[in-house]
C-alpha positions as CSV (number, residue, x, y, z in Angstrom):
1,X,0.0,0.0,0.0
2,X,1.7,3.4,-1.0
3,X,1.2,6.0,1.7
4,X,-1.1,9.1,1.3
5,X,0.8,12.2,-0.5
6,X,0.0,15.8,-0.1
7,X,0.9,18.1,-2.2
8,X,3.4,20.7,-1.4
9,X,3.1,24.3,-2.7
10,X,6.1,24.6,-4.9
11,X,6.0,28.9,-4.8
12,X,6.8,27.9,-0.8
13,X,8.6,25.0,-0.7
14,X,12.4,24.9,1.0
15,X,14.7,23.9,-1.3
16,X,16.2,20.9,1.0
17,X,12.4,19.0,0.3
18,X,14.0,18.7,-3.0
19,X,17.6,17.4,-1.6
20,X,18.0,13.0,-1.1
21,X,18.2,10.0,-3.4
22,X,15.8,9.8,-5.5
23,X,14.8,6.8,-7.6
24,X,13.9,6.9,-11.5
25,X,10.0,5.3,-11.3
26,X,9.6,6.6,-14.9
27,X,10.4,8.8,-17.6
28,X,8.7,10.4,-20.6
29,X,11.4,11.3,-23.7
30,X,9.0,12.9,-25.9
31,X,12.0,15.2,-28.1
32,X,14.4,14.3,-25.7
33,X,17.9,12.5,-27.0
34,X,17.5,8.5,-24.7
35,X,20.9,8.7,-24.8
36,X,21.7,11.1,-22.4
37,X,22.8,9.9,-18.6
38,X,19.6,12.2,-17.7
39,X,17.4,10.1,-20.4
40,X,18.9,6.8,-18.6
41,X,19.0,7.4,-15.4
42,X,18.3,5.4,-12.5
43,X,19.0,7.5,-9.7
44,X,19.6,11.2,-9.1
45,X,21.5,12.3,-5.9
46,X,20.8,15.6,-4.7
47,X,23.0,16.4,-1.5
48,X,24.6,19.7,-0.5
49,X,24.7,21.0,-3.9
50,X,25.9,18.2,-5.4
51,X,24.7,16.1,-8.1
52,X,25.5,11.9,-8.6
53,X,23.0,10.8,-11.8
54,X,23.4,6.8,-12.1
55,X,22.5,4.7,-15.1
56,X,23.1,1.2,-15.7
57,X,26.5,1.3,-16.6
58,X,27.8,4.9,-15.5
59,X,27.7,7.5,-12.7
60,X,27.9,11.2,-13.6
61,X,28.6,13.7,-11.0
62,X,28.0,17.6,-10.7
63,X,26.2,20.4,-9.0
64,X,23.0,21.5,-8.4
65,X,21.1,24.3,-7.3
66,X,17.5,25.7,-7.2
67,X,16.7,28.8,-8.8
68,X,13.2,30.2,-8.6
69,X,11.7,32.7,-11.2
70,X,10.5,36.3,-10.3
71,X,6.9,36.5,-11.0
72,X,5.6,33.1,-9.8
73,X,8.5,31.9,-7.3
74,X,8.2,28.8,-9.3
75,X,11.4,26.6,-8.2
76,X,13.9,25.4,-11.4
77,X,16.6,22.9,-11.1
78,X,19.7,24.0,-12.3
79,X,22.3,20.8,-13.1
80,X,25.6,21.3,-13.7
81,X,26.7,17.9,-15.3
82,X,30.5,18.1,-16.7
83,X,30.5,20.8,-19.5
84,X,26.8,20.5,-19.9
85,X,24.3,23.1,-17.9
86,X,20.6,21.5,-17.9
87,X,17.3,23.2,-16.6
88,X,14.5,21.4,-15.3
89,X,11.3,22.7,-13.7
90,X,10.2,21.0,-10.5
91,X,6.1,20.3,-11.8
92,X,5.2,18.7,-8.4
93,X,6.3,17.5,-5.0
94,X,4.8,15.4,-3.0
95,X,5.3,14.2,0.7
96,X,3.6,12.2,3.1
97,X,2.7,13.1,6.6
98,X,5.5,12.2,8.3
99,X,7.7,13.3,5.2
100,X,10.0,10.0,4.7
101,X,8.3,9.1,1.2
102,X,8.3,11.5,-2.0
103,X,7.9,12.0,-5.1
104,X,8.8,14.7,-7.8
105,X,8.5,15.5,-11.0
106,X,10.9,17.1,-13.4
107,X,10.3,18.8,-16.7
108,X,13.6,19.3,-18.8
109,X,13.8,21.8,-21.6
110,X,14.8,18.8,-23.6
111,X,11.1,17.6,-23.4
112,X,12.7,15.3,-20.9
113,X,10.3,14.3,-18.2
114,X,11.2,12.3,-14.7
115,X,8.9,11.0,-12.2
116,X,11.6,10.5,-9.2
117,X,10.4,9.0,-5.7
118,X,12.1,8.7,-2.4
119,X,13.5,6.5,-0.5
């Protein structure tokens, strides 16, 4: 039985409800290149402003950081993996009551989309 979610209101939302290990539950390429380490992921490791994306057969490592736009306070991941700089919007959050199982969603320029959930 999956626990009950709430929603969290993104525009308020700290930004460490977005920090942990997050698990790949699915993914929707749309435009987006599947051979990316984003577009194969498995797990995405936010901690302390920095990034560890596995796949498969590789682990990528960066930084990360959460920038939020002026009119809406909408909150925007902002990956720095290697050479490459990748922005994704953070769609929804959810957390249960007692806050030790979430999910997000991620919406990547690319047309990359991630459904992540924690632990």
């Amino acid at each position: 039985m999956s626990p009950y979610l709430l929603d969290v209101n993104l525009q308020h939302a700290p930004d460490e409800y977005l920090a942990g290990k997050w698990r790949v539950e699915s993914r929707v390429l749309s435009q987006a290149d599947p051979t990316t380490p984003l577009a194969q992921a498995t797990f995405v490791d936010l901690q302390a402003g920095h990034l560890r994306l596995e796949t498969a057969t590789t682990l990528t490592t960066g930084n990360w950081s959460v920038e939020r736009d002026s009119l809406l306070s909408r909150p925007y991941l902002q990956l720095q993996l290697g050479l490459e700089q990748v922005v994704a919007l953070v769609t929804r959050l959810r957390r249960s009551a007692d806050g030790h199982y979430r999910t997000l969603v991620l919406y990547f320029q690319s047309g990359l989309e991630l459904f992540l959930v924690h632990p």
